[in-house]
N, C-alpha and C positions, 0 to 999 in steps of 0.2 A: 324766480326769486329764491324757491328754497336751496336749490344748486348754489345759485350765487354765496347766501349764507354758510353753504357748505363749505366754499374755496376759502372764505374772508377768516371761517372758524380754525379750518386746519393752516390755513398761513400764517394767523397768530399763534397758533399752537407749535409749529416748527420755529418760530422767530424763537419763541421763549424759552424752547428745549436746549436752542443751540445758545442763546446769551444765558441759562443756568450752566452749562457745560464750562462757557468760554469762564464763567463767575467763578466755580467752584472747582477748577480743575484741579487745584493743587489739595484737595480731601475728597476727591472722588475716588484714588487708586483703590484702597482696600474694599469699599462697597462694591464699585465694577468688577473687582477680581472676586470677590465674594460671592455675588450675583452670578457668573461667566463658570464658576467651579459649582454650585449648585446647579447651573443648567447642565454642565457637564455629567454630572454625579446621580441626576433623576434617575436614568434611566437604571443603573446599578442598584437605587435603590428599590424600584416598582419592581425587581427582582426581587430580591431580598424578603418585600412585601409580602410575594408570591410564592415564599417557600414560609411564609408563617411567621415573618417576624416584624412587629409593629413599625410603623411609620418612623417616633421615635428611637428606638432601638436599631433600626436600620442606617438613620443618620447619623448617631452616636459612632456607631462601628464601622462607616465610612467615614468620615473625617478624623475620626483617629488613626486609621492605618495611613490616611494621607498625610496629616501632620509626621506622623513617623518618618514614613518617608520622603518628607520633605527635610525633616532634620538633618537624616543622614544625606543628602543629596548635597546641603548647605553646608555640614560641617567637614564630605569626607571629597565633594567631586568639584564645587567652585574653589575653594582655595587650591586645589590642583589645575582646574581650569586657568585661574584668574593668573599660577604660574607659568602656563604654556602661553598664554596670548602675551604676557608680559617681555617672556623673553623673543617670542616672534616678532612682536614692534620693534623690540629692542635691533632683533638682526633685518630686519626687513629693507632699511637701506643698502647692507650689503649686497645683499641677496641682487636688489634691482641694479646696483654699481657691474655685479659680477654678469648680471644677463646684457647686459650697456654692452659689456666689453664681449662678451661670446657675440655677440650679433654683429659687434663691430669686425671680429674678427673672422668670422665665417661668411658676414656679407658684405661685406665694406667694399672689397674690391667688385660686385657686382652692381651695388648701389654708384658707385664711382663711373663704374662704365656705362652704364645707363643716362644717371644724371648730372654728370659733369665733377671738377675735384672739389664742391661747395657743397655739394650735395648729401656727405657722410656725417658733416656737422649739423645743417640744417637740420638733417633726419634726427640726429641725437637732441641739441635742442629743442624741436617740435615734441619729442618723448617726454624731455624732463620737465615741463612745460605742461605738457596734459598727466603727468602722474603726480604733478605738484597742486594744479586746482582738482584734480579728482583725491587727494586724501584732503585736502583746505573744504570741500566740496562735504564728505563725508564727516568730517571733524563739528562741521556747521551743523550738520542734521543730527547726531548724534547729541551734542549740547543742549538741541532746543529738545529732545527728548527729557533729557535729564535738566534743562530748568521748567520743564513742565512739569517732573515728577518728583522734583528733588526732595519737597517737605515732607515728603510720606516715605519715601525709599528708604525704612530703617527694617531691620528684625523685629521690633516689637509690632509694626502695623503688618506685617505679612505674617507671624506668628501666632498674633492676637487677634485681632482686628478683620482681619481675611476669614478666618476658619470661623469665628463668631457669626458672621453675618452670613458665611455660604452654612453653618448652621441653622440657623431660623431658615432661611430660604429653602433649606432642603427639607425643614419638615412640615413649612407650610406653601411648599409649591402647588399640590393640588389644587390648596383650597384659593391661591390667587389665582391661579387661571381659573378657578369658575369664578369666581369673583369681578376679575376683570370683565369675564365672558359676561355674564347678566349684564354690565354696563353697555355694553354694543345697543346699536339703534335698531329696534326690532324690524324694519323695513330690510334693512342692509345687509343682516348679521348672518345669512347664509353666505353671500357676499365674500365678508370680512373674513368667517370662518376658515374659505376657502382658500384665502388668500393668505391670512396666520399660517395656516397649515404648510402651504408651498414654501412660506418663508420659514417654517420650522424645519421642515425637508432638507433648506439648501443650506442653513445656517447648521444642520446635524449633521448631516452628508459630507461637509465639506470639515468641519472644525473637526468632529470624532473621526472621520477615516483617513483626516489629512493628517491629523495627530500620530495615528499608527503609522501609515507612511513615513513621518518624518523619522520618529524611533527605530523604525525596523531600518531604514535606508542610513542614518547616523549610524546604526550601531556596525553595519556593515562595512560601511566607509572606514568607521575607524579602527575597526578591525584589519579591513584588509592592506590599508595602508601602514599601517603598524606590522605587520607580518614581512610587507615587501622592507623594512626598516626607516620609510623614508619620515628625514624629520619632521615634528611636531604634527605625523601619521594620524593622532591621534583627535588634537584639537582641530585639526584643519577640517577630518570625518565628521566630527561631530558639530562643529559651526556649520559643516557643507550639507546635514541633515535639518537641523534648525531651520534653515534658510528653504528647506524644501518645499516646507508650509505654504510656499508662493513658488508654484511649480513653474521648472525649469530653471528658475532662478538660486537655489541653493545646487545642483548639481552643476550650472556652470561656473558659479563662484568656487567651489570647492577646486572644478578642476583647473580653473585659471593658476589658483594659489598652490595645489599640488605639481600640477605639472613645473610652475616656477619653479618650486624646491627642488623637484625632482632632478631637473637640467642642470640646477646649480652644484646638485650634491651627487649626481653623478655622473655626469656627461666626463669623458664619451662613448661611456658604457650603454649604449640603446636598450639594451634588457629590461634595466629595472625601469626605465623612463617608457617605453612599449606597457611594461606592465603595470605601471600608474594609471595611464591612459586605458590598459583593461577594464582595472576595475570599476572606473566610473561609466565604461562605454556596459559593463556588464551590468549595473547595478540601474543605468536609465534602461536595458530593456527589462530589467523585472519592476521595475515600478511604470514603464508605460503598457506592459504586458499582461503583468502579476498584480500586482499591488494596486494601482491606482483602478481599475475596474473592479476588482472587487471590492476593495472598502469603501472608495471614493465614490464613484460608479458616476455614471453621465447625466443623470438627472440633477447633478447641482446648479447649474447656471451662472458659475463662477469665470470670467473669463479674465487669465493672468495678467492679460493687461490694466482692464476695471479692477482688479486686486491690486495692485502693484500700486496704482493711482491713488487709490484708499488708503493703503497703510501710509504710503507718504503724507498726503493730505492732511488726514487724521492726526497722524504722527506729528506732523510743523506744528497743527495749530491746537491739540486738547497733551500732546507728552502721551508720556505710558498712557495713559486713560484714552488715550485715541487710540494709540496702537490696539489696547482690548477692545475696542469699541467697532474698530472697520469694520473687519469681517461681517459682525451681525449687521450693521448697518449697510455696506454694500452688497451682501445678502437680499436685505428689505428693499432697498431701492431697485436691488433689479427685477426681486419678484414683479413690485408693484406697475414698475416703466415696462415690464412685458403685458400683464394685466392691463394698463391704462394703451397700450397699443391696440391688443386683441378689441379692445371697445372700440379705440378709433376705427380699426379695420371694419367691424360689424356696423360701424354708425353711415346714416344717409350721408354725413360729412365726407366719407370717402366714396361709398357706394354711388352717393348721385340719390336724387328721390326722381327723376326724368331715366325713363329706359336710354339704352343706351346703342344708339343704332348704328349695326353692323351691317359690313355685305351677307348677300343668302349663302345659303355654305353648309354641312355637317360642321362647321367650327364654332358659325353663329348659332348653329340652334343647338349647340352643349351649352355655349356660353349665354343664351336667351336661359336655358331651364337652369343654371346654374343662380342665375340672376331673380327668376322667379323664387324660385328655393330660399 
C-alpha cells in the first residue's frame, strides 16, 4: 500500500508540474533563464568563495561581468547577426534555383538515360516539393517557438528580470539544496541522493562542456570559412556551432548550407569547394577526438536522438521555456528510466524467485553461482 501511495503521490505531482508549465508558460522565460544561468554560474562562484571572497560578493562580480557582456554581445554581434541571416533568406531561393539548374545540367542527361525523358522533371518537382514542406515545415516550429515566448521576448525581461533572479539564485543556492535536501524521505534519501547526483553529473557534463564545444567549434567554422572567402562564411560557422549543442546535428547543418554556397559561388573551381568540405571534415575530427572527450566526456548519458526528441517536444508544446527546460529534464528522465531498470533487472520480477534449470555443464554451474550471488 505504501508503494502504491507512493506512484498515486508522484503521478499527481508530475500532472500538476506539467499543467503549471502548460498554465504559465508565457512568464516563465526570465525565471527558467534565471534559474538555468545560476546553475550555470555555481560553480564559478564556489571558486571565487575559495579564494576569499563572500558568497555575496562573488555573485555581485559574476553577474555583472555577464550582464556586460551580454550588452555588448546584443548591441555589437545580433544586429550584425540579424543582418547576415536576413540577407541569406533573402538570396536563399536563388541559391536553390542556381543548384536546380547545375544538377540539371551536370546530371540530367544521366537521370534521362537511366529513367526515361519524364524522369528529369519528376526529379526536379519531387525536389521543389520536399524543399517547399521542409522550410513550411520549419516556418511552423519556429512560430510556435515564438508564440510560446513571445510576451516576455523583450530587452527589459532578459536585462532585468533574468540577471535579478539568476541573482538571488546564485547567492542562495547552497542554502536550497540543503533545504530541499532535509525535505527528502529519510527512508529513501540515500536513494534520492544518488540519483540527484547522476542527474547533476549528466545535466553539468553535457550543458558546461557542450557549451564550450559549441563556442570553440562556432568560432572555428566561422573563422575558417571567412578566410576560404566563402559567403555569409561567417553566419553560417557560427549557426553551424550553436546547432552543435545537439551533436552532429549543427556540423551537418552547417555543412549542408556551406557546401550549398560553396558550389553555387564557385563552381567549377573544386579548390575552394574541396576546402569547405575540409574544414568541417577537420573540425568533426577535433571535436569527436579533442573536444568532445575531454569536456563532454562519456559519462553523460545523453543520446542525440532522446536530445533531439526533447528539444522539439519541449519546444512545440512550453516555447523558449521548453527549449531551456529539455536538456535538464531529458537529463532526469534518463538518469531515472536507467535507475528504474537497474531495479527491474535486480528484482524477482525479472530474476524469477524459482531456480532456474539448466543442462549440467561448467556454463550451468557459473550461471547456478551467478544466480546464487
Amino acid at each position: 500500500m505504501t508503494i502504491q501511495r507512493q506512484i498515486v503521490f508522484w503521478t499527481v505531482a508530475l500532472v500538476v508540474a506539467v499543467a503549471l508549465l502548460l498554465v504559465l508558460r508565457t512568464v516563465l522565460l526570465p525565471f527558467v533563464a534565471g534559474f538555468a544561468l545560476a546553475y550555470l554560474l555555481d560553480p564559478l562562484a564556489d571558486r571565487l568563495q575559495r579564494v576569499g571572497i563572500g558568497r555575496l560578493g562573488a555573485s555581485l562580480v559574476i553577474l555583472i561581468l555577464f550582464v556586460l557582456i551580454f550588452i555588448v554581445l546584443l548591441v555589437v554581434v545580433v544586429p550584425l547577426g540579424a543582418q547576415q541571416v536576413g540577407a541569406f533568406v533573402q538570396r536563399l531561393p536563388s541559391y536553390v534555383a542556381r543548384l536546380q539548374q547545375l544538377a540539371v545540367e551536370q546530371g540530367g542527361p544521366l537521370v534521362e538515360k537511366l529513367g526515361g525523358a519524364g524522369a528529369l522533371s519528376e526529379m526536379q518537382t519531387s525536389v521543389g516539393n520536399l524543399l517547399s514542406q521542409g522550410i513550411a515545415w520549419a516556418g511552423a516550429f519556429l512560430q510556435s517557438l515564438w508564440s510560446g515566448g513571445q510576451a516576455l521576448l523583450s530587452i527589459m525581461s532578459l536585462l532585468v528580470v533574468t540577471p535579478v533572479v539568476a541573482f538571488y539564485m546564485l547567492v542562495d543556492w547552497d542554502r536550497m539544496v540543503t533545504t530541499i535536501d532535509s525535505w527528502m524521505p529519510v527512508r529513501q534519501r540515500d536513494t534520492i541522493r544518488s540519483i540527484a547526483r547522476d542527474i547533476d553529473t549528466a545535466i553539468a557534463g553535457f550543458v558546461r562542456g557542450q557549451a564550450m564545444v559549441c563556442i570553440i567549434l562556432g568560432t572555428f567554422y566561422a573563422v575558417g570559412l571567412s578566410l576560404i572567402g566563402l559567403n555569409f562564411g561567417a553566419m553560417i560557422g557560427m549557426t553551424s556551432g550553436i546547432l552543435s549543442f545537439i551533436p552532429y546535428v549543427g556540423s551537418l547543418t552547417g555543412l549542408i548550407l556551406s557546401m550549398g554556397v560553396a558550389i553555387v559561388q564557385f563552381w567549377p573551381d573544386w579548390t575552394w569547394i574541396l576546402a569547405t568540405l575540409g574544414v568541417f571534415v577537420f573540425g568533426q575530427f577535433v571535436e569527436g577526438n579533442i573536444l568532445s572527450p575531454k569536456l563532454v566526456g562519456d559519462s553523460v548519458g545523453l543520446h542525440p536522438v532522446w536530445l533531439m526528441f526533447a528539444l522539439l517536444a519541449f519546444g512545440a508544446l512550453f516555447g523558449f521555456v521548453g527549449l531551456l527546460l529539455a536538456v535538464p529534464l531529458a537529463a532526469a528522465i534518463g538518469v531515472i528510466a536507467r535507475f528504474a531498470l537497474g531495479q527491474y533487472l535486480a528484482s524477482p520480477l525479472y530474476r524469477g524467485t524459482e531456480p532456474v534449470i539448466l543442462m549440467p555443464g561448467p556454463e550451468a554451474d557459473k550461471k547456478r553461482i551467478e544466480y546464487d550471488a
